[in-house]
N, C-alpha and C positions, 0 to 999 in steps of 0.2 A: 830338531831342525831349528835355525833360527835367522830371521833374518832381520838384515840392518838396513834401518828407514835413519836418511841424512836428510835434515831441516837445511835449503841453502835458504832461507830465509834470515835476515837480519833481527827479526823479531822474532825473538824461542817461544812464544805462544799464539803468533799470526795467524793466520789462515791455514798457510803454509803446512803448520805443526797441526792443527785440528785435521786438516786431508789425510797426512800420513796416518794420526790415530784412528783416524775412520778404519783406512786401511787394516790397522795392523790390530784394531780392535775385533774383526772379521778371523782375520790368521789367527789369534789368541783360541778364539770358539773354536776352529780346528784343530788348535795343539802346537799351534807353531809360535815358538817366543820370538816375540821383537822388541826392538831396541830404537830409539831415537837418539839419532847424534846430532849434533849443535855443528852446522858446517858454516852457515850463513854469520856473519859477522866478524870472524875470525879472519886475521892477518894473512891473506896464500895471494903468494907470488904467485904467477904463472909460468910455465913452462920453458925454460930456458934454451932447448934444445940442446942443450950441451951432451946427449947421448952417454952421459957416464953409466946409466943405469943399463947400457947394451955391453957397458965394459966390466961392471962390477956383477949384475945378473945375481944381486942377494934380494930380487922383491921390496927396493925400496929406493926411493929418490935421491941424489944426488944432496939437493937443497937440504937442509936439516937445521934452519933456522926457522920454522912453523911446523905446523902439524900434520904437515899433508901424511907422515911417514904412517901417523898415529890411524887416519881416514884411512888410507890402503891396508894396515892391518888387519881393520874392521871388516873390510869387504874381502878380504881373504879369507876368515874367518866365517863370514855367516855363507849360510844357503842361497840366499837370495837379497837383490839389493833394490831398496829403492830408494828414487834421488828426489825429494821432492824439491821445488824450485817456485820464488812468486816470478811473474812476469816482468823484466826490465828492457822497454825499448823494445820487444816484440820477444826478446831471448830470455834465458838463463840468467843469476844473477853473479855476478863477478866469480863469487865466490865456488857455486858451481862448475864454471865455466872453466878454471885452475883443475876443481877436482877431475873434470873426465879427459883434463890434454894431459895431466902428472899422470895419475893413476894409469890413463891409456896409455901412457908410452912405457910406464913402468911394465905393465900387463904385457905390453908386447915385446918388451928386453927380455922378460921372464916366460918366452912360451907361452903368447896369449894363457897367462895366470889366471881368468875371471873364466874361463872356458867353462861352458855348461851347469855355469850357474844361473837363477834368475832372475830379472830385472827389469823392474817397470816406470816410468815415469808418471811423478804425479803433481800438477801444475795447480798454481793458485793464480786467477786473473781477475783484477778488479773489469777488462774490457774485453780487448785484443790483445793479439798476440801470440796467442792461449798453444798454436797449433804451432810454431816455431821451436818453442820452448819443449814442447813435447817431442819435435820432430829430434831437436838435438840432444837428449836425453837418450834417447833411442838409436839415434845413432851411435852412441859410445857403446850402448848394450851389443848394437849390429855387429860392430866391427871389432869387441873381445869375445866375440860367438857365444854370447848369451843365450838363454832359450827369453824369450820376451811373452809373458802373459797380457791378455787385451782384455777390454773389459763391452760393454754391451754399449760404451760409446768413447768416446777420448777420454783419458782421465782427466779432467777439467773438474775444479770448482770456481765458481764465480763470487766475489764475493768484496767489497772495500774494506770495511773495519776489521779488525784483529774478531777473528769468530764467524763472522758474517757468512763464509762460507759455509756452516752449516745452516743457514736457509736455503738455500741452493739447493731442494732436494731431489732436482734430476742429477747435480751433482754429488750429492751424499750417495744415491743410490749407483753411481757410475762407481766410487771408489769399495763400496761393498760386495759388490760384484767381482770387480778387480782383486779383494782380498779373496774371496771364493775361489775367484781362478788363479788366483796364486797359489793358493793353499792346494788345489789338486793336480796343478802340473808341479809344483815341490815334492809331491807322495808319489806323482811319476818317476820324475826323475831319480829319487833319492831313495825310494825302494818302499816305502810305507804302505801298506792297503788304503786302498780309499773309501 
């Protein structure tokens, strides 16, 4: 099993990147690989609505001048997905915000594609804002009928400098938990003993 953890952080070693590892360092103790992708900083358009991807239905965007094709491969591929995101303006950051209107409209040309797969959000916030950004993360999971694993509080770390979030350790201990219960509704879903 494996799942793919996307940094939309503009900085590949921020907060951001430490949350998801927290994460995926938990899934590993369980057997499940993960993977981080570099989404934050990268060139993505957003969504054009141009609908070609309900015309052509090969699971992949229309656009094909950036990477987004490269992002939806990945989450094709793995078991389960998580998007982690720092805080901009209360939301998502640009660059996530492209991945879940592409991806989602791609997903939905294709037969809600991401169908019963997993997928959690996991937020990096130096203040506020914290529960926006999770809210919309979760709702792209909602609505390509993901199964969504929770954790024993919002997945929030709090945190300013690059690392910072792991002093945060009701948040360190929020994302370990979340890798826990990722790791046992993935054995559900995908057949494994637990």
């Amino acid at each position: 099993m494996k799942v793919v953890a996307f940094n939309g952080s503009p900085r590949p070693q921020g907060n951001t990147f430490h949350s998801l590892k927290t994460v995926l360092e938990v899934l590993g103790e369980e057997g499940i690989e993960g993977e981080i992708v570099q989404l934050g900083g990268k060139r993505l358009a957003g969504c054009r609505a141009c609908f070609k991807c309900y015309e052509t239905r090969d699971g992949r965007c229309a656009q094909k001048d950036d990477e987004m094709n490269f992002f939806i491969e990945k989450a094709l591929a793995a078991n389960g997905i998580l998007i982690g995101s720092p805080v901009y303006f209360s939301n998502v950051s640009t660059e996530v915000k492209a991945f879940i209107d592409r991806c989602g409209m791609v997903a939905k040309a294709n037969g809600d594609m991401l169908r019963g797969k997993a997928g959690a959000a996991v937020i990096s916030v130096r203040r506020a804002g914290a529960t926006f950004a999770y809210s919309a993360v979760n709702f792209f999971f909602g609505i390509s009928q993901m199964v969504i694993p929770c954790s024993s509080y919002w997945n929030v770390g709090i945190g300013m400098g690059p690392g910072d979030v792991l002093k945060d350790q009701e948040g360190v201990e929020t994302f370990k938990t979340l890798g826990r219960n990722m790791a046992r509704l993935l054995k559900q879903i995908f057949g494994r003993a637990i």
